[in-house]
N, C-alpha and C positions, 0 to 999 in steps of 0.2 A: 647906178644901173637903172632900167626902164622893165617895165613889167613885160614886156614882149621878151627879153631873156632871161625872164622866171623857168624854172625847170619844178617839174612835179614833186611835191616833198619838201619844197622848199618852204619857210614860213618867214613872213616878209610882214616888213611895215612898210604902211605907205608911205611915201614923201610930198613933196610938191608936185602940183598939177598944173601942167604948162597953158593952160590957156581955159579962159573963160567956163567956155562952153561943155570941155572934156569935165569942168571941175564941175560944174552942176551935174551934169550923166554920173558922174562917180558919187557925189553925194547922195544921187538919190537908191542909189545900192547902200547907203551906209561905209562909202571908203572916201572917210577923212584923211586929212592926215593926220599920223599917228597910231594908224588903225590897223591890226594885226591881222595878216589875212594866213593862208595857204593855198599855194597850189596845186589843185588837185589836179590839172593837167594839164598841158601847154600843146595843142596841136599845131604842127608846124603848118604851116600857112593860112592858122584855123584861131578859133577864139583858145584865149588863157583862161580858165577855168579856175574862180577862186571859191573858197569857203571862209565864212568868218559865222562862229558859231553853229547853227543848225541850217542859215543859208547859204546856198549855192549858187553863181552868179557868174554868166559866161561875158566874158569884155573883148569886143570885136578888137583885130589886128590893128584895124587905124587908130583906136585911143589907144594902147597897150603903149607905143611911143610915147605916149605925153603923159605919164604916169609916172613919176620916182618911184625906186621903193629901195629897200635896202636888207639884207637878211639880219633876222632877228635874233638877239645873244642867246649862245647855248643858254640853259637853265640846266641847274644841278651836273654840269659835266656832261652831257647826253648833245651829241651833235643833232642837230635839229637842222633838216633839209639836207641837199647833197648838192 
């Protein structure tokens, strides 16, 4: 899946970044891959709004396609995101 069909609640690790340029913009927010985010909110035709720790960081609709990500395993039985 691609960060543009992230839904709010949901807590995601990044994956691979399809192309150069998206992948430097995302580094410089701190989203490696690997890198455990959540979605604080997804506006439909609007930026995906993530949090990783105490920052918050809005990713416009055109990178959100070139993003992987994939949802992250429950911990201790508790579903985590929806």
């Amino acid at each position: 899946m691609t960060l543009d069909e992230a839904r709010r609640g949901q807590v995601l690790i990044i994956g691979g970044i399809s192309d150069g340029r998206a992948k430097d913009q995302a580094l410089r927010f701190g989203l490696a891959a690997g890198s455990e985010v959540r979605c604080e909110q997804a506006l439909r035709g609007g930026p995906v709004v993530l949090s990783r720790g105490a920052m918050q960081v809005a990713i416009g609709r055109r990178l959100c396609p070139r993003i992987a990500v994939e949802l992250a395993p429950r911990r201790g039985g508790v579903r985590r995101g929806r």
